[in-house]
N, C-alpha and C positions, 0 to 999 in steps of 0.2 A: 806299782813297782815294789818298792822296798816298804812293805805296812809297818806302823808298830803299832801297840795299843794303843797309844794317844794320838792318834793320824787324824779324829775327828778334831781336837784341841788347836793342831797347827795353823797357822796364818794363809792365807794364797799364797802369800810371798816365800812363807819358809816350805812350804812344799814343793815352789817351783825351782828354789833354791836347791832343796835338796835330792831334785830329782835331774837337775843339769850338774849338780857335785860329781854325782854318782856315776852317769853316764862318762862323766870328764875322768874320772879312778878308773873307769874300765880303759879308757886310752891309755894311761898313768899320764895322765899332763901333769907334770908338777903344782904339789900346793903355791906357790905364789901366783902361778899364771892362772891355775882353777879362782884365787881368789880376787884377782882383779878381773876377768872375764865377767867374773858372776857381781861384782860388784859394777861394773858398765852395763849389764842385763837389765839390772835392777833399776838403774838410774833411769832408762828410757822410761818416755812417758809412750806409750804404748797404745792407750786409749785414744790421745790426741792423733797419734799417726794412726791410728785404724778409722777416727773419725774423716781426714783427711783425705784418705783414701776413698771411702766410700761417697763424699760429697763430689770429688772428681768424677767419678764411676756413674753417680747418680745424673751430672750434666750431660757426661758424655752418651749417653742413654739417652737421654731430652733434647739432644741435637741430633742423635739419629734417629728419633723417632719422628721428629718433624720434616729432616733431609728426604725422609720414606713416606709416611703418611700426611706429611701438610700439618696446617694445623687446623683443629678441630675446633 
């Protein structure tokens, strides 16, 4: 998106931060609402819901493979 020389220096966080700022300037959403947005972004634990997800996903695959092919 937006490079600068120190792009390799930045954190995950401030890059993602700074790449939903930016997006949020081109709607013009005002800075208060760009800074509580992105601070509720932040705050999700994200890993945990993606692990969540996938352990679901992962079941429901293992009861339709047995609903189909039995079990082996």
């Amino acid at each position: 998106m937006f490079m600068t020389e120190n792009a390799e220096t930045l954190t995950f966080e401030q890059r993602v931060t700074s790449g939903l700022d930016a997006i949020m300037k081109v709607y013009e959403v005002p800075k208060e609402i760009r800074q509580s947005v992105l601070k509720e972004v932040m705050a999700m634990d994200y890993r945990s819901s993606g692990n969540y997800v996938f352990e679901e996903f992962y079941s429901f695959v293992e009861e339709k493979m047995k609903e189909n092919y039995g079990k082996r």
